[in-house]
C-alpha positions in Angstrom: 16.5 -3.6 5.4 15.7 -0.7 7.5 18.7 0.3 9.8 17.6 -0.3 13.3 16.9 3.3 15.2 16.6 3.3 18.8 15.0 6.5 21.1 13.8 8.1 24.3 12.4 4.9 26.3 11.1 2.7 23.4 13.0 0.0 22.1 13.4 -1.2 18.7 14.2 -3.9 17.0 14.5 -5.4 13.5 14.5 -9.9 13.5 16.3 -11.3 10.8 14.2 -13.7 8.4 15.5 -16.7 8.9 15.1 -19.7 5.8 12.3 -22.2 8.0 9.4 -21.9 9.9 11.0 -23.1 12.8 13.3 -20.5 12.2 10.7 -17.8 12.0 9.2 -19.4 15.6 12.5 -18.3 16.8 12.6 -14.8 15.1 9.3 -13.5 16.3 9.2 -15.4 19.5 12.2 -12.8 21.1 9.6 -9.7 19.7 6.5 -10.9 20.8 4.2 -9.0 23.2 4.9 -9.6 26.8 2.2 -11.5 28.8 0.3 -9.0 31.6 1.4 -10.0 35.3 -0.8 -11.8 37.6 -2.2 -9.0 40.0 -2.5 -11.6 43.0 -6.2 -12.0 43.2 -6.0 -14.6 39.8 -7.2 -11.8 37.2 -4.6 -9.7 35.0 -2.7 -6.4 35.9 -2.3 -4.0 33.3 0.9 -5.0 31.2 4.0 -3.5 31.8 4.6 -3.7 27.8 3.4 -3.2 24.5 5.1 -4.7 21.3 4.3 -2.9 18.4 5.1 -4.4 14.6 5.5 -2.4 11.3 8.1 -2.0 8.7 8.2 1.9 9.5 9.8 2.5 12.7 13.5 1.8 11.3 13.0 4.6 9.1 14.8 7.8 10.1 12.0 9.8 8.3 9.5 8.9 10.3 11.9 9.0 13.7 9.8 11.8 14.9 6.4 10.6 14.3 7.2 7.1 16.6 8.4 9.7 19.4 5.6 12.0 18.9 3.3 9.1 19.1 5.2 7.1 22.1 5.1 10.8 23.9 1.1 11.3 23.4 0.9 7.5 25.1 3.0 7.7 27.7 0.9 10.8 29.1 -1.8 8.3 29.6 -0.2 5.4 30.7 3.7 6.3 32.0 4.3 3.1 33.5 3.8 0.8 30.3 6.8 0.7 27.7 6.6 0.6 24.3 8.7 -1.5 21.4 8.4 -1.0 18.1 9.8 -4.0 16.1 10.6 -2.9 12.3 10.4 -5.8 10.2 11.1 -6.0 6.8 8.5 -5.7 4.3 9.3 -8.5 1.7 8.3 -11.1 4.7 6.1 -8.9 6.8 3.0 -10.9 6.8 4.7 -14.2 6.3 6.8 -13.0 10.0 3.3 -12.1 11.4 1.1 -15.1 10.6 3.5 -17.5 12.0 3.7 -15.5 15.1 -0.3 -15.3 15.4 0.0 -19.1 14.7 2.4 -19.7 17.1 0.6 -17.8 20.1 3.2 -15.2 20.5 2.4 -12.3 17.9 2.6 -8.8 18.7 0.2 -6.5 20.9 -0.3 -3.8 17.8 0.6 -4.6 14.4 0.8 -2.2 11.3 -1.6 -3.6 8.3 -2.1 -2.6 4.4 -5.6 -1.7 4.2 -7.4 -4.3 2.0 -6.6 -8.3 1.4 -3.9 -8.4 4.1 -5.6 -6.8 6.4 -9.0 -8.9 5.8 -7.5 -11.8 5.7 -6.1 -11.8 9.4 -9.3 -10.0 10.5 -10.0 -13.3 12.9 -7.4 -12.7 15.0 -7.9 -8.8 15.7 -10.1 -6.8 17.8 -13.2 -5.6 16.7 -12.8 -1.5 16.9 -16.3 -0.4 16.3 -17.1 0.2 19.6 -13.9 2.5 20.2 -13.1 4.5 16.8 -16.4 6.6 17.2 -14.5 9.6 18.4 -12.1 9.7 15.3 -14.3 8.8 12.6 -14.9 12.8 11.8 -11.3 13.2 11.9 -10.2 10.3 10.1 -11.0 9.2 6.4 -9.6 5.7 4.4 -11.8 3.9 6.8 -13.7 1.6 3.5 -9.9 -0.2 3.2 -9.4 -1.2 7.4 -13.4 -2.6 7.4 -14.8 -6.2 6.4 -18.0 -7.4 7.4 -17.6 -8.2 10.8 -16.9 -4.4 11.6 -13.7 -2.0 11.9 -10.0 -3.4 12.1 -7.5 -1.1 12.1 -7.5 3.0 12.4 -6.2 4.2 9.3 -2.7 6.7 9.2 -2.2 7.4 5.7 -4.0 7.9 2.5 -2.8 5.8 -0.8 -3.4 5.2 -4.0 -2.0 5.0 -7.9 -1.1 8.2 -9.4 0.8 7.9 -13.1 3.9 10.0 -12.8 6.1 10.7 -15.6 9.8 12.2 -16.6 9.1 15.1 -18.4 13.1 14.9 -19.4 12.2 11.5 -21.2 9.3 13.1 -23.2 11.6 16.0 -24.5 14.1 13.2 -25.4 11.4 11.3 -27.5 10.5 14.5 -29.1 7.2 14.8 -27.0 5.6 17.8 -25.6 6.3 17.5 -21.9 3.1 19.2 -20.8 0.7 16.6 -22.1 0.8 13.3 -20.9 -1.6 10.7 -22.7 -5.1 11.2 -22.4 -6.8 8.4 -24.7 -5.8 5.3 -25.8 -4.1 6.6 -29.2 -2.0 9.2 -27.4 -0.4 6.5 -25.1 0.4 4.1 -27.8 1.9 7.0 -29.8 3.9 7.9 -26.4 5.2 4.7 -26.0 6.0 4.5 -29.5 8.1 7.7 -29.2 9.6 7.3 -25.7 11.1 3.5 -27.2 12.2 4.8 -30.0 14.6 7.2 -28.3 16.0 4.7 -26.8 14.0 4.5 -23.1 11.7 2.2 -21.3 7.8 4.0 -21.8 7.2 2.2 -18.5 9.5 1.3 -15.7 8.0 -1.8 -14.5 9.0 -4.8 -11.8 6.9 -7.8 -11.7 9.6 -10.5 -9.9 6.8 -11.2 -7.0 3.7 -10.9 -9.1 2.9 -6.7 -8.1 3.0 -5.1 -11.2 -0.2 -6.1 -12.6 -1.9 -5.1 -9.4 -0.7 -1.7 -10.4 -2.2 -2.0 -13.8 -5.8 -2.8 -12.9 -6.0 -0.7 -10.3 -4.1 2.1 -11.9 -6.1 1.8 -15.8 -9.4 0.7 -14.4 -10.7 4.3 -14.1 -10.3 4.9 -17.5 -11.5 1.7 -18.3 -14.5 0.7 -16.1 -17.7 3.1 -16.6 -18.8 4.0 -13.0 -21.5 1.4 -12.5 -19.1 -1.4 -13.2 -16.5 0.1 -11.1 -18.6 0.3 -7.7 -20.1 -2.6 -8.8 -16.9 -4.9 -8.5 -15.7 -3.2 -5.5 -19.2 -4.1 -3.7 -18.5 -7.9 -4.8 -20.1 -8.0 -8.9 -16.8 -9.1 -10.4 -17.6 -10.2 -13.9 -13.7 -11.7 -15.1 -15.2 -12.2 -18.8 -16.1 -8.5 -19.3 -14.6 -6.3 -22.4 -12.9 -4.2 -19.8 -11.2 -6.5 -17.7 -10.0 -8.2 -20.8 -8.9 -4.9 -22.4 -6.8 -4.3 -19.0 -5.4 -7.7 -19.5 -4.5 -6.9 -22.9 -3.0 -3.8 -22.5 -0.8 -5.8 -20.0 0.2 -8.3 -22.9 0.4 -5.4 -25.6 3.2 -3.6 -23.7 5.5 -6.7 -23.4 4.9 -7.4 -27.2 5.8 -3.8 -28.4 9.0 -2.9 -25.8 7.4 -0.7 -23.3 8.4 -1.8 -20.7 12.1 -2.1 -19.5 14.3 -5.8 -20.2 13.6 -8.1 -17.6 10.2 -7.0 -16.2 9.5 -10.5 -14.5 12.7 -10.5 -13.0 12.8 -6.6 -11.7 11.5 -6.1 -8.1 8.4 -3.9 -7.9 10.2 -2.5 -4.8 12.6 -1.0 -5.3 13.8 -1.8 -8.8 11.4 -0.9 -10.5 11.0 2.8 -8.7 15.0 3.4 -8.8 14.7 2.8 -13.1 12.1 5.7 -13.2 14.1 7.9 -10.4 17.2 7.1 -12.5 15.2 8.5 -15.7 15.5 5.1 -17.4 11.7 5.5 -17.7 9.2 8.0 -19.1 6.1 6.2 -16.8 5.6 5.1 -13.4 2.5 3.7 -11.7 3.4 5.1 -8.2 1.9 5.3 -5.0 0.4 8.4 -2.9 1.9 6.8 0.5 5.6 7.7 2.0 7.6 5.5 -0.2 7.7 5.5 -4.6 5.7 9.2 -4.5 6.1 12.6 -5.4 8.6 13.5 -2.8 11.0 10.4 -3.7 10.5 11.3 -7.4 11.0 14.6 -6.9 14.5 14.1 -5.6 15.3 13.0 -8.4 13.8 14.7 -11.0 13.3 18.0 -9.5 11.3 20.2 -11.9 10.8 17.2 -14.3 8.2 15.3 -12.5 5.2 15.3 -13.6 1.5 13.3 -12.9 -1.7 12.7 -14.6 -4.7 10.9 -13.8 -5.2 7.5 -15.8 -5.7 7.8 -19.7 -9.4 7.8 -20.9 -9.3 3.9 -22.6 -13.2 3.4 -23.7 -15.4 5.2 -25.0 -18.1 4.2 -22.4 -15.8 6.6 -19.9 -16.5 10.4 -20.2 -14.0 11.4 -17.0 -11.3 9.6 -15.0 -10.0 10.2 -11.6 -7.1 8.6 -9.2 -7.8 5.8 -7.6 -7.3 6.2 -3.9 -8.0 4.9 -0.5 -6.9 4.1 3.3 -3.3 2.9 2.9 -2.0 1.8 6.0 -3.5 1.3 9.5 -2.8 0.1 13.0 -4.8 -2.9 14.3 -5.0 -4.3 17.9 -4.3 -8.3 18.3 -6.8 -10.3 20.2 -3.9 -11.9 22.2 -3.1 -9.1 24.0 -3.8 -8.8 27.5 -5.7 -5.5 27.3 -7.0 -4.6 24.3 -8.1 -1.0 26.1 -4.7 -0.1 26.7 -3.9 -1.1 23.5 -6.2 0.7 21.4 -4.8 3.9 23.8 -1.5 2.8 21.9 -3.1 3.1 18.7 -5.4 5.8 19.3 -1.6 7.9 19.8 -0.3 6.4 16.6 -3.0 8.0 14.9 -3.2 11.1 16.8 -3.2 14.7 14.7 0.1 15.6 16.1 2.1 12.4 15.4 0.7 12.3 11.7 1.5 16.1 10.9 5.3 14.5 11.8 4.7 11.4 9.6 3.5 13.5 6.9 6.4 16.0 7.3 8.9 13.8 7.3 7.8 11.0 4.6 6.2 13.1 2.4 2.7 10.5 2.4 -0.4 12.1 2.8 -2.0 11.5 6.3 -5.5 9.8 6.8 -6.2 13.0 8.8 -8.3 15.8 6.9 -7.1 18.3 9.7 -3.3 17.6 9.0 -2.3 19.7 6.2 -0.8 17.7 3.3 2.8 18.0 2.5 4.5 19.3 -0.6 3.4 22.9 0.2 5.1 24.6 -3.2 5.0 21.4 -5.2 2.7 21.7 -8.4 3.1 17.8 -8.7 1.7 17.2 -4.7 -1.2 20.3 -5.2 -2.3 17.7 -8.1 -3.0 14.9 -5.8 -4.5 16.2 -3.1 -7.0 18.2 -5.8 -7.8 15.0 -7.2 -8.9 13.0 -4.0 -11.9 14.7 -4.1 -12.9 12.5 -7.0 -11.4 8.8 -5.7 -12.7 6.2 -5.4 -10.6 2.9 -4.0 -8.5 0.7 -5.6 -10.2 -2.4 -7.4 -7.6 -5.0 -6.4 -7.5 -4.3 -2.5 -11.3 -5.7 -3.1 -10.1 -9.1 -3.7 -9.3 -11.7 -1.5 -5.5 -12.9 -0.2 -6.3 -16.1 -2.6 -7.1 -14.7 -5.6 -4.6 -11.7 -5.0 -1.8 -14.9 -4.9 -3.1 -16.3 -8.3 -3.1 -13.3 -9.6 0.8 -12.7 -9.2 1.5 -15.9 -10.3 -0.5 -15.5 -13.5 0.5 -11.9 -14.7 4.1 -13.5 -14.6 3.0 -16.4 -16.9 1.3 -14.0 -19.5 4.3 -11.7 -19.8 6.1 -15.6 -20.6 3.8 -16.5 -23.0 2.6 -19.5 -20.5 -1.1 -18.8 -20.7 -3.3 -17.2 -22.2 -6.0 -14.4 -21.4 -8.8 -16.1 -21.6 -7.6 -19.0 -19.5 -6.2 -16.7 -17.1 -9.3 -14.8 -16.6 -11.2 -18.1 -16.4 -8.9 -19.1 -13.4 -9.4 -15.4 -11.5 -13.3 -15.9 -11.9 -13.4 -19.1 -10.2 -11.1 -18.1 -6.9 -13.0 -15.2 -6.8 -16.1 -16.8 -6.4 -14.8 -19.3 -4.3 -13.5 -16.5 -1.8 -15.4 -14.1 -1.9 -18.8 -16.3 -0.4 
């Protein structure tokens, strides 16, 4: 868990998860926003605080971002405090739906762009009519939208790069200057990289996560580009040859040992990250944003890191490309007292000045294409940002909570053995359909 850091005027704090709901009532009920004042003629004054909830603000890298941000607010409203509460990630969304349910959820909450975000769309403020001014500055916006208009402003950029040891290739007698391109060249790395006695992928699938890496993360090399756009605007065909062949390719490296013991068992966070960094690993399906990237790699590995775009897998795919999108955004609750002032709160959060900090310090790659992106001198972060040009977004963020939840639950059973493609792809069809009227 984060350690708690506390600054300036704003207060944070970080609830413990406790094991019940009524529990949880009691854990978010002490780090709820506070109700606005009556103003003596029966309407509301302005509140005299905002809460604010994410799982960043405990984090000493991002310490000056939060002030930079807090700073940028308080010009505009100097009477009004601000507490960020840093939750823990693991039960972040559990935390914040019981609080929404229970009345007394934050004024500002921190979302993934995607499922979570759609999912608790109801019970945020519609941001349309406000984000008109940043919409130049800002990109990601496709990931904090759903069909009843804009629900967060995004912050950072993320997406699935493959990064890999270049140590580990060496070791497997491998030329560390070409990562896998096809489909034979990865089977004949893997082949190698086990051989010599290390995991070809460090992977963690103990809550279901891993697998969202792998069709996210393959599906460019996979999915010819009508097929691609086509199931992020809704025209998800489960049966297809290429979601099978991801599916299969999810199998086919449990089977033949390339992943590391224990995959269902490993966490995806951090487990599975600290293998790679640890060079137990020649592969890693990483992210772009502040947290399993280059910069945490690179610690690490130093001069070793490397990164490639995913390996061409069908023939019906000329040219690949990272898949990236919006990766995190701030959203405004519709039980706030005033969403205005809220939104100001937000509006700070994502101001040019706060996210040149956040992307200083953290290493992610801000939302904002007038920030310039970190890694200045690393040949490993030049690679990213050249290949965003070409992204497009991630293919699981397109589904639903539901199917997202069955998903999990499945990839674990077909690493076991407990069911098969076919019927597992038959059960993600129908929740899709179902949820995605």
């Amino acid at each position: 868990m984060p350690q708690d850091r506390r600054h300036a005027s704003t207060r944070r704090s970080t609830p413990y998860i406790a094991a019940a709901a009524a529990s949880l009532l009691v854990a978010t009920a002490s780090a709820c926003g506070a109700a606005a004042p009556d103003d003596g003629s029966g309407g509301k004054a302005a509140p005299r605080q905002l809460v604010v909830w994410d799982w960043k603000s405990g984090d000493a890298n991002a310490k000056e971002y939060f002030e930079k941000a807090e700073a940028d607010f308080k010009k505009k409203h100097p009477d009004i405090e601000v507490e960020f509460v840093a939750q823990p990630y693991d039960h972040y969304y559990t935390l914040l739906g019981t609080a929404i349910e229970s009345g007394k959820g934050p004024d500002v909450a921190l979302f993934n762009g995607g499922a979570q975000l759609r999912e608790r769309a109801g019970s945020l403020v519609v941001l349309d009519g406000h984000v008109r001014k940043l919409r130049d500055r800002l990109t990601g916006w496709e990931a904090f939208e759903d069909k009843g208009g804009t629900y967060a402003v995004p912050v950072t950029l993320q997406g699935f790069p493959f990064y890999y040891n270049k140590a580990v290739y060496k070791k497997a007698g491998l030329d560390p200057d070409a990562p896998p391109k096809t489909l034979d060249q990865l089977v004949k790395v893997c082949q190698a990289i086990k051989k010599s006695g290390s995991s070809c992928f460090s992977l963690g699938n103990k809550e279901g996560l891993g697998i969202e890496f792998f069709l996210s993360g393959f599906a460019p090399g996979v999915f010819p580009p009508k097929q691609y756009d086509a199931w992020l605007a809704g025209e998800r065909d489960w049966s297809s040859p290429e979601v099978r062949q991801i599916f299969e390719l999810w199998v086919r490296g449990k089977r033949e040992g390339w992943y590391n013991d224990g995959v269902n068992s490993t966490a995806t966070f951090m487990d599975q990250y600290s293998k790679f960094s640890g060079g137990e690993g020649g592969n890693v399906i990483g992210l772009l944003s502040d947290t399993a990237h280059w910069k945490s790699f690179g610690k690490y590995l130093g001069k070793n890191l490397g990164v490639y775009d995913p390996p061409l897998l069908s023939p019906k795919v000329a040219e690949s490309f990272l898949p990236a999108e919006g990766g995190i955004g701030y959203g405004v609750l519709k039980r706030t007292p005033d969403a205005d002032i809220a939104y100001d709160l937000v509006q700070s959060l994502a101001s040019s000045g706060a996210l040149e900090s956040f992307a200083d310090g953290t290493g992610a790659i801000a939302a904002d294409t007038t920030v310039e992106p970190p890694g200045k001198g690393s040949s490993v972060a030049g690679e990213l940002v050249a290949s965003l040009k070409t992204s497009k977004p991630l293919l699981h963020t397109a589904l639903s909570a539901k199917t997202l939840d069955l998903l999990h639950r499945l990839s674990q059973e077909l690493l076991g053995g407990d069911v098969s493609i076919d019927a597992a792809l038959a059960q993600l069809g129908k929740s899709d359909r179902q949820t995605s009227k």
